[in-house]
C-alpha positions as CSV (number, residue, x, y, z in Angstrom):
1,X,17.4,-9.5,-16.6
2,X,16.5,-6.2,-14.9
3,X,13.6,-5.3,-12.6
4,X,11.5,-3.8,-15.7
5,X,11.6,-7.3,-17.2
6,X,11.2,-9.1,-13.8
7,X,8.2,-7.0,-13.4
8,X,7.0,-7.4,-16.9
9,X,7.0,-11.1,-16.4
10,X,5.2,-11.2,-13.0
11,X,2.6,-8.6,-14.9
12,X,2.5,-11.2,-17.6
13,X,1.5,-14.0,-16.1
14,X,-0.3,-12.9,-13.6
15,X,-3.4,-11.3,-15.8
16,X,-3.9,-14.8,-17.6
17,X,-6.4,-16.5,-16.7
18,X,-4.7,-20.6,-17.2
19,X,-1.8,-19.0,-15.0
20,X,-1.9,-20.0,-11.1
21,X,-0.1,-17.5,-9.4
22,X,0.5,-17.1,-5.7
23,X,3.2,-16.7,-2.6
24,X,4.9,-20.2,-3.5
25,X,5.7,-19.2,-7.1
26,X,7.4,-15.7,-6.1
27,X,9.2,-17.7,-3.6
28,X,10.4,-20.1,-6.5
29,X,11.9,-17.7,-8.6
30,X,13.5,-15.6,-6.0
31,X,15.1,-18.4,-3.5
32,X,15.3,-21.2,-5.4
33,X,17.6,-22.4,-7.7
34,X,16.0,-25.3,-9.4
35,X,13.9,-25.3,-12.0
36,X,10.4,-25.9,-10.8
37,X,8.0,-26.0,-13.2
38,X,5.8,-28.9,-13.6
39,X,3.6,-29.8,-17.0
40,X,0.2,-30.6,-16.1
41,X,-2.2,-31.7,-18.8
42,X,-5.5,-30.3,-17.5
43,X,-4.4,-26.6,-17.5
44,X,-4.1,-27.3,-21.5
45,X,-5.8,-24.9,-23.5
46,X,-8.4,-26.5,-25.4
47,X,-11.1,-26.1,-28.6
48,X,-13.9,-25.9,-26.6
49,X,-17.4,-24.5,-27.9
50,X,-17.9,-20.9,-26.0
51,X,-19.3,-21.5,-22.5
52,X,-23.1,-19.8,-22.6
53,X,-21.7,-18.5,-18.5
54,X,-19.5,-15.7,-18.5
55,X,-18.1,-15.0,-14.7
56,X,-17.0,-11.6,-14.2
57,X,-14.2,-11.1,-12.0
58,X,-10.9,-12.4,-11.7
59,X,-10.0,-15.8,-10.2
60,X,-8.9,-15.7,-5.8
61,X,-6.3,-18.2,-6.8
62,X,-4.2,-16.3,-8.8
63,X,-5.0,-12.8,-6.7
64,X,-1.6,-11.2,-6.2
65,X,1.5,-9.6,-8.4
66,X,3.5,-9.3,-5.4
67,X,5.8,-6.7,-7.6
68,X,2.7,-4.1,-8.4
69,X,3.0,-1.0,-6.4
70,X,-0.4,-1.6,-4.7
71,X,-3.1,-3.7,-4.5
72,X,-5.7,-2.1,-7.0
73,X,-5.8,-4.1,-10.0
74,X,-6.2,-7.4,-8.5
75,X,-7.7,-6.6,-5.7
76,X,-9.6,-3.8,-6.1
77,X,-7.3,-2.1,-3.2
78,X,-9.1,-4.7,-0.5
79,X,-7.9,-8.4,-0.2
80,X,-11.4,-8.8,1.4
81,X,-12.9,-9.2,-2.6
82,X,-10.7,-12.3,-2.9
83,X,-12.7,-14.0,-0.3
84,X,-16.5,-13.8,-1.9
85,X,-14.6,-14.3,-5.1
86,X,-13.6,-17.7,-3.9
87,X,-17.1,-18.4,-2.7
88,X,-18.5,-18.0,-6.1
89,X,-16.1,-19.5,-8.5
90,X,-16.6,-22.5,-5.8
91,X,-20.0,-22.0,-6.6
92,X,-19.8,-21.7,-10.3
93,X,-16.8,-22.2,-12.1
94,X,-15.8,-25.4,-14.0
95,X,-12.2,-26.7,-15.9
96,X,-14.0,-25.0,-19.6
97,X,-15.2,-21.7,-17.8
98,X,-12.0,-21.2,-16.1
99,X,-9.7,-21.7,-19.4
100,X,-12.2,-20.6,-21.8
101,X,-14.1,-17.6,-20.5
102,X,-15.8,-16.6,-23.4
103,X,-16.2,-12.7,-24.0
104,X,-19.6,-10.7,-23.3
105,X,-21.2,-11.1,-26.5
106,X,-21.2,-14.7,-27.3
107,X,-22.2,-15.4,-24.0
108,X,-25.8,-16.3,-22.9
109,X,-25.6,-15.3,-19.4
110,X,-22.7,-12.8,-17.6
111,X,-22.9,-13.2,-13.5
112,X,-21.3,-10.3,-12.0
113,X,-19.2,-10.7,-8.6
114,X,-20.1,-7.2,-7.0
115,X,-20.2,-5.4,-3.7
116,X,-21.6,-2.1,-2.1
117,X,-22.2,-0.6,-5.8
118,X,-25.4,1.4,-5.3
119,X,-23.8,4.8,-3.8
120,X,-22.8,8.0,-4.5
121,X,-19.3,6.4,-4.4
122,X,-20.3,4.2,-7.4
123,X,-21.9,6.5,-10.0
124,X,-19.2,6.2,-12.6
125,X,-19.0,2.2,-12.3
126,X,-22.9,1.9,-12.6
127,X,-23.0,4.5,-15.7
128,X,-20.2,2.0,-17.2
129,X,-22.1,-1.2,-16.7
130,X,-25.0,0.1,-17.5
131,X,-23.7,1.3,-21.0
132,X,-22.1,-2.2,-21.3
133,X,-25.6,-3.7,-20.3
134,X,-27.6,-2.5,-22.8
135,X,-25.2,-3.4,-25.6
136,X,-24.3,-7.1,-24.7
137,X,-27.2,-9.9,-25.8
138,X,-26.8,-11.5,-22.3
139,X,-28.4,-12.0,-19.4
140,X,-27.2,-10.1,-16.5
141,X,-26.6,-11.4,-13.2
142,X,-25.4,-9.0,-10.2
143,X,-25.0,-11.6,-7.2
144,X,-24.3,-9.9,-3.7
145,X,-25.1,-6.1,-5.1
146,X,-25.7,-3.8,-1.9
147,X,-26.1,-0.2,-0.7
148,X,-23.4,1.9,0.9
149,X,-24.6,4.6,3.4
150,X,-23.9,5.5,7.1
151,X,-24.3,3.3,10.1
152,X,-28.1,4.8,10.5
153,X,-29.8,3.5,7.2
154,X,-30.4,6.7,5.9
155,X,-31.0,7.4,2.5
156,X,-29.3,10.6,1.6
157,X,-28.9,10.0,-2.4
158,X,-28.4,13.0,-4.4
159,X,-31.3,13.1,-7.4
160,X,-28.5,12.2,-10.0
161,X,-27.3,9.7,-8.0
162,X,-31.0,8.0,-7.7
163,X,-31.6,8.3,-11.6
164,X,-28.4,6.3,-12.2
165,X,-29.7,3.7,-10.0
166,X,-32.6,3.1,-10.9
167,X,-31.6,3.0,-14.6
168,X,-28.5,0.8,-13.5
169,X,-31.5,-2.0,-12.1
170,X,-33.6,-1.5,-14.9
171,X,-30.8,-2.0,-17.7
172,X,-30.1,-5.6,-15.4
173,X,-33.6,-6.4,-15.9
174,X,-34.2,-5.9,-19.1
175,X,-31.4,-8.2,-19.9
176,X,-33.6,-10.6,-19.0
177,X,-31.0,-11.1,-15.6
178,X,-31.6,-10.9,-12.1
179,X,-30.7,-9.2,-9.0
180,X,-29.3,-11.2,-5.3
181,X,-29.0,-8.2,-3.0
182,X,-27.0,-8.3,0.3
183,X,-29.6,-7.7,3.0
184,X,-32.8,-5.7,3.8
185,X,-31.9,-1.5,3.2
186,X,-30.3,-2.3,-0.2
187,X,-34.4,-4.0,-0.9
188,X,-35.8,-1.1,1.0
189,X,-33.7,1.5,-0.9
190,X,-34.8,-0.1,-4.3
191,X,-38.7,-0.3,-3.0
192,X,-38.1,3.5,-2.5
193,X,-36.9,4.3,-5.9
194,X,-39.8,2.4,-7.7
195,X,-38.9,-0.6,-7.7
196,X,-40.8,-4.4,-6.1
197,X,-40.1,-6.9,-4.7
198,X,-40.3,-9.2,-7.0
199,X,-37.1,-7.6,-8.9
200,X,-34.8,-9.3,-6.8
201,X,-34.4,-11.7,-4.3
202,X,-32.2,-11.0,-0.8
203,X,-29.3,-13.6,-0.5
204,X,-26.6,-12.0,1.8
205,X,-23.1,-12.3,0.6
206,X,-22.1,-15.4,-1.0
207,X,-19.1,-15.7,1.5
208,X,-21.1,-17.1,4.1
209,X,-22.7,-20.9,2.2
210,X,-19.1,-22.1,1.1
211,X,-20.0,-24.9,4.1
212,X,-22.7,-26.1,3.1
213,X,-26.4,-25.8,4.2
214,X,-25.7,-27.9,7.7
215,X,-23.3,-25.5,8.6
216,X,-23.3,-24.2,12.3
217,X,-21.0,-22.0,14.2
218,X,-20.4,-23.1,18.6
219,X,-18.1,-20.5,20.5
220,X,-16.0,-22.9,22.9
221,X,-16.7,-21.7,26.8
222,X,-14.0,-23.1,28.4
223,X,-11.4,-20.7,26.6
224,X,-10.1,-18.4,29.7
225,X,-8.2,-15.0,29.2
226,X,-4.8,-16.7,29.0
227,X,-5.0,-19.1,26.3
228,X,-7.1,-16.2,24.4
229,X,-6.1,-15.4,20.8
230,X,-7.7,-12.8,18.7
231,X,-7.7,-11.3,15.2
232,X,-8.3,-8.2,14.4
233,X,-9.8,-7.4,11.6
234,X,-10.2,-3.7,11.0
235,X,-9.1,-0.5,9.5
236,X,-5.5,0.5,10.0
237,X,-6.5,4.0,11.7
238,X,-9.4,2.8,13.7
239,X,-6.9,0.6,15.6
240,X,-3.3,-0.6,14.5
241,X,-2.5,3.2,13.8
242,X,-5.2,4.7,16.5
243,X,-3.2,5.1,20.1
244,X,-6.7,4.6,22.2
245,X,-6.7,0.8,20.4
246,X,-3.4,-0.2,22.1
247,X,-4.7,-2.5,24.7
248,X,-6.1,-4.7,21.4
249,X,-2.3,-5.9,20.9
250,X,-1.1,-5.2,24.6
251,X,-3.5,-7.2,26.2
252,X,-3.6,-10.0,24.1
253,X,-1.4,-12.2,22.1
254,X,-3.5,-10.7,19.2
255,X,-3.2,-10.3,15.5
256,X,-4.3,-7.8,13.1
257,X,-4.5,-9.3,9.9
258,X,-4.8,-6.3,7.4
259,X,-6.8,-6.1,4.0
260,X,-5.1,-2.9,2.4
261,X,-3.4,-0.2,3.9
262,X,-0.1,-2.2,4.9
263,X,0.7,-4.0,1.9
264,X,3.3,-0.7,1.5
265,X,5.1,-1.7,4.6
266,X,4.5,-5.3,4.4
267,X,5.1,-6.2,0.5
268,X,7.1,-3.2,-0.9
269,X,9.7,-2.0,1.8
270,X,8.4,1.6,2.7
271,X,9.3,2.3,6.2
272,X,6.9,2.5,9.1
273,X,6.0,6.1,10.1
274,X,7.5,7.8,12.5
275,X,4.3,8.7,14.3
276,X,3.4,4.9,14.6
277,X,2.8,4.4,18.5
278,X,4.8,1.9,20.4
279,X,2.3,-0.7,20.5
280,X,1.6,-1.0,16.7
281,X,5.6,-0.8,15.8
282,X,6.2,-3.8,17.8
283,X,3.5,-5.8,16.4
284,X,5.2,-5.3,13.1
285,X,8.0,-6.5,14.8
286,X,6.8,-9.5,16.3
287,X,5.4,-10.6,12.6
288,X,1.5,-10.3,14.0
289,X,0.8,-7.4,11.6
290,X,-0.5,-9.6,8.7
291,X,-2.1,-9.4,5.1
292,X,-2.6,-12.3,2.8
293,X,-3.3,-12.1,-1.0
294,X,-3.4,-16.1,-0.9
295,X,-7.0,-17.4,0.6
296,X,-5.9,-20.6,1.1
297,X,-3.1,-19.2,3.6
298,X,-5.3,-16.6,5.1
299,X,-7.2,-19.7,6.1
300,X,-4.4,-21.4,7.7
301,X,-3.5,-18.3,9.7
302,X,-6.7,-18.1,10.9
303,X,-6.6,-21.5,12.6
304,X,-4.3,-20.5,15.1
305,X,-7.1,-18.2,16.6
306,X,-10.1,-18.4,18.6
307,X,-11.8,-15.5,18.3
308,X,-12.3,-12.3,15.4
309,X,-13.4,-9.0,15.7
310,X,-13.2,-5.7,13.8
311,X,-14.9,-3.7,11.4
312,X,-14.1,-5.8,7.9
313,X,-16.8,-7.8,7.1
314,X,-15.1,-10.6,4.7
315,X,-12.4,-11.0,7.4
316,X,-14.8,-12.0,10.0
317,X,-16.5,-14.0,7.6
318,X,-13.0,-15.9,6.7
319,X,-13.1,-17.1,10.4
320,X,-17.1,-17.7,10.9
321,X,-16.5,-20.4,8.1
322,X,-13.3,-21.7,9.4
323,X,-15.6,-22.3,12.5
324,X,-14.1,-19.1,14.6
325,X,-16.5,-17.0,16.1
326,X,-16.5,-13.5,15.3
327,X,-17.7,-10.3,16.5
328,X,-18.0,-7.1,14.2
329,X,-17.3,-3.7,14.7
330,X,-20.4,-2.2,12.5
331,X,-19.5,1.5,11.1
332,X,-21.6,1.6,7.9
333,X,-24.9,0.0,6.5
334,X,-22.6,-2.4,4.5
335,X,-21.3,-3.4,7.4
336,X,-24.4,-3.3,9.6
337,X,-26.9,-4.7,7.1
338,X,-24.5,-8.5,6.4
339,X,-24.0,-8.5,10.4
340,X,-28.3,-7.9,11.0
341,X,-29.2,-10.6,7.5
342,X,-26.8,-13.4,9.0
343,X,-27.8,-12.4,12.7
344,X,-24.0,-12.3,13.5
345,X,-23.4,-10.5,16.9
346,X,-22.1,-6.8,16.5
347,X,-20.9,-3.7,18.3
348,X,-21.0,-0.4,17.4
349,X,-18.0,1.8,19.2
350,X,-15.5,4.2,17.7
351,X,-14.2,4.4,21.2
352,X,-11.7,1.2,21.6
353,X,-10.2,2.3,24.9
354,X,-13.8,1.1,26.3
355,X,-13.5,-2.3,24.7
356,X,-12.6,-5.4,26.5
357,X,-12.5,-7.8,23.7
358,X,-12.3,-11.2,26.1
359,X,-15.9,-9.6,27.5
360,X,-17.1,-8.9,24.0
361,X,-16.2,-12.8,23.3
362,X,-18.0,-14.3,26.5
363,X,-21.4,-12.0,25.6
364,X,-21.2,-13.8,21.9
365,X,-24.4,-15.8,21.4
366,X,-24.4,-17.2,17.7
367,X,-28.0,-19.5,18.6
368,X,-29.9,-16.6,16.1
369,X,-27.1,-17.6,13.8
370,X,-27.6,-21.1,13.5
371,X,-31.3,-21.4,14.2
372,X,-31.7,-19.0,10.7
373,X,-28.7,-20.8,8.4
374,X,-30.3,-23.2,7.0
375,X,-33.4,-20.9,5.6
376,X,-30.8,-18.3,4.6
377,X,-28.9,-21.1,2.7
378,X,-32.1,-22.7,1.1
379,X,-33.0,-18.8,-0.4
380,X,-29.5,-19.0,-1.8
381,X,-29.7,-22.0,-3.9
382,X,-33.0,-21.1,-5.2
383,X,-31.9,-17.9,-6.4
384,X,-29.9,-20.0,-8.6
385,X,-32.5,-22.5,-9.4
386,X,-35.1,-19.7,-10.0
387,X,-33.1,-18.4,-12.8
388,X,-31.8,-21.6,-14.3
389,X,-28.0,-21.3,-13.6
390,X,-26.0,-24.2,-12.8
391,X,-24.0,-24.2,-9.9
392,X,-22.4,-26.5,-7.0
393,X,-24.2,-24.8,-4.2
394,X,-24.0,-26.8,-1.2
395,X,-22.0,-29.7,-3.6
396,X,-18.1,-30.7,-4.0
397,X,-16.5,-29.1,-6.6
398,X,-14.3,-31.4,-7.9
399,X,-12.0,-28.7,-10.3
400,X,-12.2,-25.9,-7.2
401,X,-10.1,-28.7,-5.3
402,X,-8.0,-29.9,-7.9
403,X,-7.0,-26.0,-8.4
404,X,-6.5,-25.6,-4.5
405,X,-4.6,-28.9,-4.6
406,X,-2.2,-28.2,-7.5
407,X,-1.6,-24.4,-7.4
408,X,1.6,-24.4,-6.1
409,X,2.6,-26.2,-8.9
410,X,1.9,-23.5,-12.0
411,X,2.1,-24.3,-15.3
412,X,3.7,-22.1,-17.9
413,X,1.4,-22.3,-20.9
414,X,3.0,-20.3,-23.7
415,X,6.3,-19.2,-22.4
416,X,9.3,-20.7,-23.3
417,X,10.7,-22.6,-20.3
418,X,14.1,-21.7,-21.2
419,X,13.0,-18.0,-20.6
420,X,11.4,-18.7,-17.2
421,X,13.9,-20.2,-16.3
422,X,16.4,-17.4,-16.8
423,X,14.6,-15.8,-13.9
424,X,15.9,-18.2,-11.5
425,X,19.4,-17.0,-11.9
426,X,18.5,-13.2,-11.6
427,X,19.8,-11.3,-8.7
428,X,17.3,-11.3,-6.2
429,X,17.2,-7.6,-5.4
430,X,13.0,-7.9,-4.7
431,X,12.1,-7.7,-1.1
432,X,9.0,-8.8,0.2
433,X,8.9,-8.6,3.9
434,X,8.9,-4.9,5.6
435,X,11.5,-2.8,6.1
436,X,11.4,-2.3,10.0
């Protein structure tokens, strides 16, 4: 079998939504030479009357096709998505939505996983949905929707851009929906352009409840500069790439965990530029240049550190609910507006020569962040209770844990084992680590 049908395979399986797909899998079929695959009833397809909830967006536990060229279909070119992804379909998703997720128009409601939308970077996308809006019986939910503009909260939106707005909020609306906006300047900017308060409800990003309402954050004091281990979680040129960021890997037994720009060098092979300075070649080296298209491992990874700190928002949120503090680099009102909701302490520098990221860590006083959680939490779930949907806010749900229990065991619903299994015996010509 050649690479075409290797990758046609991968593609296959990996847009299905009964399909678990993730770094165990690829590491089955290209070092293994059993057969592994394991029959397990519940991932059945079965007649089940169409769900009324349709969740929009793919699931976080099948998030990767390691052989795509780049990270844009699953991902929307930023692993970051995967993680309030997983938040929600913790949230939201049962056994029949997940297997049977019925289509827009025999749905009664559609929830829509979305991001920093309202922008002069999102004119096209809102113009689609709001098309699709307007011609779809349900009712609209946009959960997590937010602004993007610079780091000073300015509102410098072209008059085009402003009209597609507001007709963007009023198609979601009249769908009888509702609207859970990210923080304060995305309900400012909407109070601007017409709109009141009572059109939507501010509920940060879903990212940041997956604990549970009595969830607290303590930064440990005794941790000294030697037995200090950060992430970094950030844009490749503002510090692995950037020359005046060196001392963020020199100085400390750091690691940059990376949500885009290195899958290239990490997942397909390209070679590291030449221009690279010596610093960030040898954390390639050393395997602490990072990126993770599987939660669950992201998680792990994260464990081994005490401290986060960088300009990505969803990466610093992975380790504020796996209980390690983090610190954000704010360079944009995305970024700004989640650290100022969830009172997370920030910095604003494009400078990182001046940084002393141990310092920043001692300064870190989270007491804002737990004295407001619970509040924050509470508006959450009664967004969802104000509109009726049901959900497992703040609950165990037991089919999210019996998917991150069992998906390194996929099923193969619909494809002749003997074919799979053809695959094990294919020369294993598909690299995944970096060629350094």
């Amino acid at each position: 079998m050649d690479y075409e049908q290797i990758k046609s395979f991968f593609t296959y399986i990996a847009h299905k939504p009964f399909y678990l797909f993730n770094t165990k899998l690829y590491k089955y079929f290209f070092s293994n030479s059993d057969a592994l695959y394991k029959y397990n009833p519940m991932a059945l397809r079965k007649r089940i009357n169409s769900n009324s909830i349709r969740y929009e967006r793919y699931s976080s536990f099948y998030p990767a096709n390691y052989i795509e060229e780049n990270l844009d279909y699953k991902a929307a070119g930023n692993t970051g998505n995967f993680i309030f992804t997983r938040a929600l379909e913790t949230y939201l998703i049962d056994k029949d939505l997940y297997y049977n997720v019925p289509g827009r128009n025999n749905a009664g409601i559609c929830i829509v996983n979305c991001a920093n939308l309202l922008g002069e970077h999102g004119r096209r996308e809102m113009k689609l949905l709001t098309s699709g809006i307007k011609t779809s019986p349900c009712k609209f939910y946009f959960i997590g929707l937010g602004a993007q503009a610079p780091i000073d909260y300015s509102f410098n939106l072209s008059d085009d851009t402003k009209k597609i707005i507001k007709n963007f909020i009023k198609a979601i609306l009249n769908s009888g929906g509702g609207i859970g906006l990210r923080g304060f300047y995305t309900a400012e900017l909407l109070c601007k352009l017409g709109f009141s308060d009572s059109d939507f409800d501010v509920i940060g990003c879903p990212s940041m409840y997956i604990n549970g309402r009595n969830f607290q954050l303590y930064k440990d004091e005794s941790i000294t500069l030697q037995c200090f281990r950060p992430i970094i979680c950030d844009r490749i040129n503002s510090s692995l790439f950037n020359k005046s960021a060196e001392k963020l890997f020199t100085d400390y037994e750091s690691t940059y965990i990376c949500q885009d720009e290195c899958y290239p060098y990490l997942y397909r092979g390209k070679s590291l530029p030449d221009s690279l300075n010596t610093a960030a070649r040898q954390m390639f080296y050393k395997n602490r240049v990072k990126l993770f298209l599987d939660v669950d491992a992201w998680i792990k990874e994260i464990r081994n550190h005490n401290f986060s700190f960088g300009c990505r928002f969803h990466g610093n949120a992975l380790a504020i609910t796996n209980s390690v503090p983090a610190v954000i680099n704010v360079i944009d009102s995305r970024t700004r507006e989640l650290a100022e909701f969830f009172n997370i302490p920030y910095v604003k520098t494009i400078d990182y020569e001046e940084i002393n990221l141990y310092e920043i860590y001692q300064n870190a006083d989270y007491r804002k962040f737990n004295e407001g959680y619970k509040a924050k939490f509470d508006n959450f779930k009664a967004f969802f209770t104000k509109h009726r949907i049901p959900n497992y806010v703040g609950e165990k749900n037991p089919f999210i844990n019996w998917l991150r229990e069992n998906k390194a065991n996929p099923l193969f619903y619909n494809f002749k084992l003997e074919e799979a299994q053809t695959l094990v015996t294919v020369e294993r010509n598909v690299s995944i680590s970096a060629n350094l």
